[in-house]
VEXDREN-2710 file (C-alpha; in Angstrom, 1 decimal):
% VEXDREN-2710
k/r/px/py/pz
1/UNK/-20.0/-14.7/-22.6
2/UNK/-21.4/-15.9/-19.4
3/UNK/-23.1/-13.1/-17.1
4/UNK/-20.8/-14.6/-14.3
5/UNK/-17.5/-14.2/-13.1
6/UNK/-15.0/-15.7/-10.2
7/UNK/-12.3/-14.3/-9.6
8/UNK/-9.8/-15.8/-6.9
9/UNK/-7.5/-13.4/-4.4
10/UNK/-4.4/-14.9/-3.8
11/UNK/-3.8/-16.1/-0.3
12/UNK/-3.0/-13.3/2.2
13/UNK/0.8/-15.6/3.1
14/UNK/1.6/-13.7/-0.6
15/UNK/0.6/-10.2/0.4
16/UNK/1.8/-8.3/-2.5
17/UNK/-0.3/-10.4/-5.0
18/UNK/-3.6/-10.5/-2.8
19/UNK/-3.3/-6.6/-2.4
20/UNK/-2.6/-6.3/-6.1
21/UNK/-5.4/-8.2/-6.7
22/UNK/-7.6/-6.3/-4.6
23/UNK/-6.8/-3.4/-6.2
24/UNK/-7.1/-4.5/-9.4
25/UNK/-10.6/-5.6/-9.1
26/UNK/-11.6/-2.7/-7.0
27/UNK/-10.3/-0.2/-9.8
28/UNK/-11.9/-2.2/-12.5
29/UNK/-15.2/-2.4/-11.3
30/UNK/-14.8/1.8/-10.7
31/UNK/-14.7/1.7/-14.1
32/UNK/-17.1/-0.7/-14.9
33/UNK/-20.1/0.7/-12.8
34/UNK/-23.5/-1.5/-11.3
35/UNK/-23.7/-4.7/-10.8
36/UNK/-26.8/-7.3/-10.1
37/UNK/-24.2/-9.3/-7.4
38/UNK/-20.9/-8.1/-5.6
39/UNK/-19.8/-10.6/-3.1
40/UNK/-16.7/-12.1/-1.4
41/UNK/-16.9/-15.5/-0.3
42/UNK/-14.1/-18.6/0.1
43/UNK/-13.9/-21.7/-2.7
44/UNK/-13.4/-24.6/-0.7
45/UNK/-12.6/-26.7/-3.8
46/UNK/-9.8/-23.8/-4.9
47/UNK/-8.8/-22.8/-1.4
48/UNK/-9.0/-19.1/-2.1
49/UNK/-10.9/-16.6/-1.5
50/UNK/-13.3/-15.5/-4.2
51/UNK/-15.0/-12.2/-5.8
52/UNK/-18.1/-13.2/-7.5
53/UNK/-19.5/-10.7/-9.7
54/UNK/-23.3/-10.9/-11.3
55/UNK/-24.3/-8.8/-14.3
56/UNK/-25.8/-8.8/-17.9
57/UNK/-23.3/-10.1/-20.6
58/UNK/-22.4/-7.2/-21.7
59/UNK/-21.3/-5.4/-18.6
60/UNK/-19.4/-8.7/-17.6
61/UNK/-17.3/-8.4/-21.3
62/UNK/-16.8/-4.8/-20.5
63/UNK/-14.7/-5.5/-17.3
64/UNK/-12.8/-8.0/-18.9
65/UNK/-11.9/-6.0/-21.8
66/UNK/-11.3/-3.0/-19.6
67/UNK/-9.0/-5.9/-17.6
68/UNK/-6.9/-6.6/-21.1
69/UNK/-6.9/-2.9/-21.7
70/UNK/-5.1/-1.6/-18.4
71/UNK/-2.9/-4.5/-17.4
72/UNK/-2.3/-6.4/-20.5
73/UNK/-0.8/-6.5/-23.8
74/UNK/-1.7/-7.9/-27.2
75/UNK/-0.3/-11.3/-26.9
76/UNK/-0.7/-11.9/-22.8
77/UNK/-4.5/-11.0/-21.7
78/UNK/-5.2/-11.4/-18.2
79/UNK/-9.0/-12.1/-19.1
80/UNK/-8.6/-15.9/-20.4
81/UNK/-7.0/-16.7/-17.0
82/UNK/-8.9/-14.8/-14.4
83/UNK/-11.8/-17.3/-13.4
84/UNK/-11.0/-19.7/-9.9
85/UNK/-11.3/-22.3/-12.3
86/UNK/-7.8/-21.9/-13.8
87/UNK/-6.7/-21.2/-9.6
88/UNK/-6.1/-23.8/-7.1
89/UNK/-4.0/-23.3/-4.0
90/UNK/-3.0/-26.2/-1.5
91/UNK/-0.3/-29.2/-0.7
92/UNK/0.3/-31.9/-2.4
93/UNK/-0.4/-34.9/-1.4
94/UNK/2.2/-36.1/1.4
95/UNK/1.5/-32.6/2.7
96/UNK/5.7/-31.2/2.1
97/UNK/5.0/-28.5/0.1
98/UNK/2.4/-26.1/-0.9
99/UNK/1.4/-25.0/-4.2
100/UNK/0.0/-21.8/-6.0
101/UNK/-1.6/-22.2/-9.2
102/UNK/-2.7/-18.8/-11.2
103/UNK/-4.3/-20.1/-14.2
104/UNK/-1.5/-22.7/-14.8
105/UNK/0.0/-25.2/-12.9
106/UNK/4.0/-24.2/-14.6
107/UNK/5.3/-21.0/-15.1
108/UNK/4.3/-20.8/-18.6
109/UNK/5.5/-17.3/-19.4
110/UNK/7.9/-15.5/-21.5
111/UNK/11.2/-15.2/-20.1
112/UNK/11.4/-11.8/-19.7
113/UNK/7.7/-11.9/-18.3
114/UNK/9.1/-15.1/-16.0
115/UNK/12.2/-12.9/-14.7
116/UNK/10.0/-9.8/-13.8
117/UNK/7.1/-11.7/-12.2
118/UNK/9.7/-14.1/-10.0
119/UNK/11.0/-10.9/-8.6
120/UNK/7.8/-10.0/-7.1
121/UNK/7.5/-13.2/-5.5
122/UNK/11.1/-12.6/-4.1
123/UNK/10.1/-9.6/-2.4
124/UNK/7.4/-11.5/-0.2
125/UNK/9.3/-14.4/0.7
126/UNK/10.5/-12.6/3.9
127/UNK/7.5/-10.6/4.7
128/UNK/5.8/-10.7/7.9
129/UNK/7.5/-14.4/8.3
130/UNK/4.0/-15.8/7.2
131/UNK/3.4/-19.4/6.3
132/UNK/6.2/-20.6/9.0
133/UNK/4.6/-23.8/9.6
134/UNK/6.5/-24.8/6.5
135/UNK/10.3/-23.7/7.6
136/UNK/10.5/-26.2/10.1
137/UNK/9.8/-28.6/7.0
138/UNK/12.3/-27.0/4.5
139/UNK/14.8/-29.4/3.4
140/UNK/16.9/-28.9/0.0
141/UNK/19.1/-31.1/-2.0
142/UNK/22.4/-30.3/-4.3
143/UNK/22.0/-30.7/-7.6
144/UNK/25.4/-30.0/-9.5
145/UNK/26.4/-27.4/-6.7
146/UNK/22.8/-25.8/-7.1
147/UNK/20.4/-26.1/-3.9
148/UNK/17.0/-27.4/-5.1
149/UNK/13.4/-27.3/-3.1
150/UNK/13.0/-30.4/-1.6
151/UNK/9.9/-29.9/1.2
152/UNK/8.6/-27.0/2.9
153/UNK/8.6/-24.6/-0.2
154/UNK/5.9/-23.0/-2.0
155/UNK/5.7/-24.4/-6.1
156/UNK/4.2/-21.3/-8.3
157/UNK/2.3/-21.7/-11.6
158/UNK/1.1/-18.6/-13.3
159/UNK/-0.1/-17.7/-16.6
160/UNK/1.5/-14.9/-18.9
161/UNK/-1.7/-12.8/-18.9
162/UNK/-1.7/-13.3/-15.1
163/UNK/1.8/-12.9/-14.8
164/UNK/1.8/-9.3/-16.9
165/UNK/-1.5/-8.1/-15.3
166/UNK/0.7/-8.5/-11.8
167/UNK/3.7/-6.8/-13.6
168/UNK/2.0/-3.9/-14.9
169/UNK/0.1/-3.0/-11.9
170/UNK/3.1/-3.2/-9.2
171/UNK/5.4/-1.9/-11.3
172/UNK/3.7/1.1/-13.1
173/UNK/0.0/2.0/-12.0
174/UNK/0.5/1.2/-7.9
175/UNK/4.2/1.9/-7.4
176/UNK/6.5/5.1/-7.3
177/UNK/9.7/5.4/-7.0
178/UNK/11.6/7.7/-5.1
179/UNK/15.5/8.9/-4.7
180/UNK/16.6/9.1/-1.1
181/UNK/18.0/12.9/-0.5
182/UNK/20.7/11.7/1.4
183/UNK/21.8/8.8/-0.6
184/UNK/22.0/7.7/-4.3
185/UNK/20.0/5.1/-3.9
186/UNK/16.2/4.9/-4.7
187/UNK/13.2/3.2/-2.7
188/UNK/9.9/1.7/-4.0
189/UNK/6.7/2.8/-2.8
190/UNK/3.4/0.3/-3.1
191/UNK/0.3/1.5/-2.3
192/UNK/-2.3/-0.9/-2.0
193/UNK/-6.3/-2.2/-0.8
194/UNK/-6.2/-4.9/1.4
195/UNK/-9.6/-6.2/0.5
196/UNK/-12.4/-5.7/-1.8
197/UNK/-15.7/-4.1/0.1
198/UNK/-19.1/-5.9/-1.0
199/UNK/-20.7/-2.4/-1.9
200/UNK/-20.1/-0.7/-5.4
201/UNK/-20.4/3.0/-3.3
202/UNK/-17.5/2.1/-1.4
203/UNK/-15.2/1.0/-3.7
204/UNK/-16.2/4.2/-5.9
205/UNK/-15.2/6.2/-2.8
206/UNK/-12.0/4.9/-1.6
207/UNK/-10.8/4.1/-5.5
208/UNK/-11.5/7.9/-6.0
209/UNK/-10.2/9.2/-3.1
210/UNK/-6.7/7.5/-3.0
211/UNK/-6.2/6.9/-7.2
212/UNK/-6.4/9.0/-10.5
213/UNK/-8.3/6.3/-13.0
214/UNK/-7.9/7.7/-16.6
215/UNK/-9.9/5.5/-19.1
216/UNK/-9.1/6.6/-22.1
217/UNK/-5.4/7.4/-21.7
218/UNK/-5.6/3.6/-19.9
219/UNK/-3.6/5.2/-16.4
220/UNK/-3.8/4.9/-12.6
221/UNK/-2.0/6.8/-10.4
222/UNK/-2.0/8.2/-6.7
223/UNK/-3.9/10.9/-6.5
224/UNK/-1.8/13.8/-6.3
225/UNK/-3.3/15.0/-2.8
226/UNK/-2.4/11.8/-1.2
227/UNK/0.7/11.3/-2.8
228/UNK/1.6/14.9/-1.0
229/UNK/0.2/13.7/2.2
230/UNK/2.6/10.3/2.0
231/UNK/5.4/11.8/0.3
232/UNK/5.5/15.4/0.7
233/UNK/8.0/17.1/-1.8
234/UNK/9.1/13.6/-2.9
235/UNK/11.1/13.2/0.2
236/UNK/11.3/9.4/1.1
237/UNK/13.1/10.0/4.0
238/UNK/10.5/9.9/6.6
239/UNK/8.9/6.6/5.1
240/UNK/12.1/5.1/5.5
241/UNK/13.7/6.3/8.9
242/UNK/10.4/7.5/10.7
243/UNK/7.1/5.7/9.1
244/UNK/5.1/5.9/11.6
245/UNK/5.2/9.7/11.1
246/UNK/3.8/9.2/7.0
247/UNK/1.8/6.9/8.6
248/UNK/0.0/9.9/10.9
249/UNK/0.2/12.4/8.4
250/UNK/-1.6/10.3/5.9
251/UNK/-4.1/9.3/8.9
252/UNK/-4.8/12.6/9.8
253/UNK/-5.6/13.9/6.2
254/UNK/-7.9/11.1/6.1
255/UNK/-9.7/12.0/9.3
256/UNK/-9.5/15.5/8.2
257/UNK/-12.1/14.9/5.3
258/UNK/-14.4/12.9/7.3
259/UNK/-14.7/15.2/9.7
260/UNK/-15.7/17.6/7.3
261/UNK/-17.9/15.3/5.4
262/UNK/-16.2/15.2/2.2
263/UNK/-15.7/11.5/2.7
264/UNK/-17.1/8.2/4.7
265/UNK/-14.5/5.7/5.6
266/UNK/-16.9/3.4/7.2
267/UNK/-16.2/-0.2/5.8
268/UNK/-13.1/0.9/3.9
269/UNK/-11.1/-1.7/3.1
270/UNK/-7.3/-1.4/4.5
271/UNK/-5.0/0.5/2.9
272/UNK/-1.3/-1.4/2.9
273/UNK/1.8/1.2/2.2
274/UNK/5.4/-1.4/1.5
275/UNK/8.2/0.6/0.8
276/UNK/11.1/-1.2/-0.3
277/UNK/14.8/-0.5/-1.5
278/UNK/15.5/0.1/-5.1
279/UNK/13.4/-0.2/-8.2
280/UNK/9.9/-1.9/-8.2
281/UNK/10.3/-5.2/-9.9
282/UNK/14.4/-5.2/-8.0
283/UNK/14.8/-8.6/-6.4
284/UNK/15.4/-6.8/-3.2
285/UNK/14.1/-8.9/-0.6
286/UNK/14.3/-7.1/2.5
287/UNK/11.4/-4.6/3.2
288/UNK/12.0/-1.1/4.9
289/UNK/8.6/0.0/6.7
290/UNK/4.9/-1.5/6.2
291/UNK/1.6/0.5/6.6
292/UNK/-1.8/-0.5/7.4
293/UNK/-4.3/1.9/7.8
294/UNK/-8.0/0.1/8.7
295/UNK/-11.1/2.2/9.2
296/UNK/-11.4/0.7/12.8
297/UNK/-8.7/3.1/13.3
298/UNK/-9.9/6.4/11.5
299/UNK/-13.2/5.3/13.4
300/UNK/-11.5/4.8/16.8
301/UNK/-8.7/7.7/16.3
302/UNK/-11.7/10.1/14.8
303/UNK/-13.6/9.4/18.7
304/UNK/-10.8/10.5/20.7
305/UNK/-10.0/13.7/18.7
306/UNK/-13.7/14.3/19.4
307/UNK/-13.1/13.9/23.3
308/UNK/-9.9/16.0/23.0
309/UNK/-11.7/18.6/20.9
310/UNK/-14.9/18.7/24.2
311/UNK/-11.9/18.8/26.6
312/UNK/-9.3/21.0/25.2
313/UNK/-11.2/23.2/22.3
314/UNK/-9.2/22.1/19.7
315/UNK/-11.3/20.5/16.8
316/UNK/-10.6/17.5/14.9
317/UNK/-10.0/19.3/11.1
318/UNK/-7.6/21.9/12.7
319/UNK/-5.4/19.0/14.4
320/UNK/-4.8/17.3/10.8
321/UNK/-4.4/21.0/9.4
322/UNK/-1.4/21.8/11.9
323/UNK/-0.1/17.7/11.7
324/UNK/-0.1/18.3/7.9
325/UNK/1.3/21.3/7.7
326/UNK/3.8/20.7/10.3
327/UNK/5.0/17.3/8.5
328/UNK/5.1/19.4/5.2
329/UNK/7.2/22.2/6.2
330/UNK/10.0/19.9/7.9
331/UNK/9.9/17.9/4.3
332/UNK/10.6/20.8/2.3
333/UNK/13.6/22.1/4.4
334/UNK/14.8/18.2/3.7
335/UNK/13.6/18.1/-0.1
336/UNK/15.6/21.5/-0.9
337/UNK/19.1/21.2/0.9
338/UNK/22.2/20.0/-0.4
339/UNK/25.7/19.3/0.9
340/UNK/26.8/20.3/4.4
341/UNK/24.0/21.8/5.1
342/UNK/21.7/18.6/4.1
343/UNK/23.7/16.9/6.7
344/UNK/23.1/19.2/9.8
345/UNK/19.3/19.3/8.9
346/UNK/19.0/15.2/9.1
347/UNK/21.3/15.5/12.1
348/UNK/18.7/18.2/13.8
349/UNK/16.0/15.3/12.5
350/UNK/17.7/12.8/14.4
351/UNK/17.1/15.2/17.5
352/UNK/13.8/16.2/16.9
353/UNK/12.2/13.5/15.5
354/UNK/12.1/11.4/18.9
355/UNK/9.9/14.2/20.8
356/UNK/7.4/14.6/17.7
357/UNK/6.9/11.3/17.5
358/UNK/5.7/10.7/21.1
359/UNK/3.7/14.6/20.7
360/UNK/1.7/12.8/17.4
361/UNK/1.3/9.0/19.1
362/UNK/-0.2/11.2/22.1
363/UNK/-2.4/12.6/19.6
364/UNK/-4.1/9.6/18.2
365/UNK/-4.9/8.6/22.0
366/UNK/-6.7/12.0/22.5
367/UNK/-4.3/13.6/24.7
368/UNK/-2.6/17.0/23.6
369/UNK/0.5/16.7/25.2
370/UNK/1.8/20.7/26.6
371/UNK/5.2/19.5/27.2
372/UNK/6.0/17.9/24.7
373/UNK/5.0/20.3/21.8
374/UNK/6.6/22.6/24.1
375/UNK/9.7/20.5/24.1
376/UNK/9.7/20.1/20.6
377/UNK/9.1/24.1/19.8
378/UNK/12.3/24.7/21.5
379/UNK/14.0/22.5/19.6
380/UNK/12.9/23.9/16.6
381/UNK/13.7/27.1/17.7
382/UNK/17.4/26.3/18.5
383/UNK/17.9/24.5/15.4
384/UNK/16.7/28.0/13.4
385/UNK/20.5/28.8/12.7
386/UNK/20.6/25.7/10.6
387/UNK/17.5/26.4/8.6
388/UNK/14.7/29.4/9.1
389/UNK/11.8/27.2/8.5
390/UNK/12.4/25.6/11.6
391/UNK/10.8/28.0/13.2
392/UNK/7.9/28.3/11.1
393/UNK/7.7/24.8/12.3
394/UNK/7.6/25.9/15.4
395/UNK/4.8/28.4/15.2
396/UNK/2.7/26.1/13.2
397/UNK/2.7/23.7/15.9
398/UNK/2.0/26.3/18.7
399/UNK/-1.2/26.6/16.5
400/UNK/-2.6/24.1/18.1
401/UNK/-2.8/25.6/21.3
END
């Protein structure tokens, strides 16, 4: 056992898998504890970026057999796969295609692994349109009626260790899934790090601050204080049809505890929120909303409440109180209707929705906007004769004032 270890992040045009990643590693080495070297550097030979950890043998082994423990399974171990060495990312040699290699040049997995892994990589193919330098090269040819790659496609390898450890941690430890009130179908929820910080102390805080790690029961989950925050009551709906709202309200819980010390977000690594239709490993291609919350922004965000707090009186903690609350309320009235009466409450969304989202975008700029929370009070206050709570809404929001 070497007191050494590589380990490759897949390339950011594959954003579920370098997130995953990220989050993998981060969450292990939570567990795992100090370390002589953290550091994240780029492999020329591989072409990927690289975590290289430094540390007696024996804390090394216990990372990899936390690794096996979490995220594989008896036969498929993601530990004899996870060193660059086995990794290699590039084109091939008349420069048509690229190639992704993650500790195997084929896709030398079971087929059940095979069919569950290939529908995570369906799920990025259309996501953020990265890598379009190659579309302009796409070509395909027919094989008995089948189209097959020809140029400008991305060929996949992947081990069955690698290939599970991926599996289990989007589809069980970093995803939730969610009904839609209004609908019978069900949306996926990932939630993600985008990087992996260079300091131990970090990745304990923001590991502990957005997960649940249980090492002996070998679970992760969202805590459940953020997973209120995100997806108050369980309603998806506002992640679907308003995300920049869960986007806000997640924001402001976040600049809540820093305000009040309970937490430092400086050189937090991003945290990436894809929600997605139906279940997590679905082949569903097309993604609904995308999230990403740096800590430029809690940093930026957290200086202009402080101006609006000087100018209007009005303090940083009591802004996220009232957003959260506010955000809360309007989700239970959604989370516990039915019928009819489900349908005249996301109609009165539609209405309101509009005015609260320019009130909160105001917000994050500093300004507290009178006539628009007044605006939007009335609203709620009209809309009282479909539900009550509205107008608890309504008087949680004049809080502010």
């Amino acid at each position: 056992m070497s007191n050494r270890l590589e380990i490759p992040i897949p390339p950011d045009t594959m954003p579920l898998l370098h997130d995953a990643m990220c989050t993998i590693i981060c969450t292990m080495l939570k567990l795992t504890g100090t370390m002589r070297k953290l550091e994240v550097t780029y492999d020329t030979e591989r072409k990927l970026r690289k975590v290289i950890i430094e540390a007696d043998e024996n804390t090394v082994k216990r990372f990899l057999d936390r690794l096996d423990a979490f995220f594989g399974t008896e036969k498929l171990k993601p530990s004899s796969h996870i060193s660059i060495e086995h990794w290699k990312y590039g084109l091939d040699t008349n420069g048509k295609k690229a190639y992704l290699y993650m500790g195997s040049d084929k896709l030398k997995v079971p087929s059940a692994v095979r069919k569950r892994f290939m529908a995570i990589v369906s799920k990025q193919r259309y996501l953020f349109a990265r890598g379009a330098k190659f579309i302009a090269r796409r070509e395909e040819k027919i094989e008995r009626g089948i189209p097959k790659p020809k140029s400008g496609h991305l060929d996949i390898g992947v081990d069955g260790g690698i290939a599970q450890m991926f599996i289990r941690a989007l589809s069980k430890y970093f995803s939730y899934s969610l009904p839609l009130v209004h609908q019978r179908e069900r949306v996926t929820v990932f939630v993600l790090l985008g990087n992996v910080p260079q300091q131990l102390s970090i990745i304990d805080s923001i590991v502990s601050y957005l997960y649940e790690v249980d090492e002996r029961g070998l679970t992760i989950r969202l805590s459940p204080t953020i997973r209120s925050v995100l997806i108050p009551h369980n309603v998806a709906h506002l992640l679907v049809e308003t995300p920049d709202i869960a986007y806000y309200n997640l924001l402001f819980k976040v600049l809540h505890d820093y305000s009040k010390g309970t937490v430092d977000v400086r050189n937090w690594p991003p945290i990436r929120i894809y929600v997605y239709p139906g279940e997590s490993l679905s082949e569903e291609k097309t993604i609904l909303s995308y999230l990403d919350i740096t800590y430029h922004e809690y940093i930026n965000i957290s200086e202009a409440l402080k101006a609006m707090e000087q100018r209007y009186g009005v303090s940083v903690s009591k802004i996220a109180n009232v957003v959260n609350m506010s955000i809360g309320k309007l989700c239970e009235i959604i989370a516990e209707a039915a019928g009819r009466r489900l349908e005249e409450i996301l109609l009165a969304m539609e209405v309101i929705m509009p005015s609260f989202r320019i009130f909160l975008n105001d917000l994050v700029c500093g300004k507290l906007n009178r006539e628009a929370l007044y605006s939007i009070t009335r609203m709620l206050a009209g809309y009282e004769r479909v539900d009550k709570r509205f107008s608890e809404v309504a008087r949680i929001l004049l809080a502010m004032l």
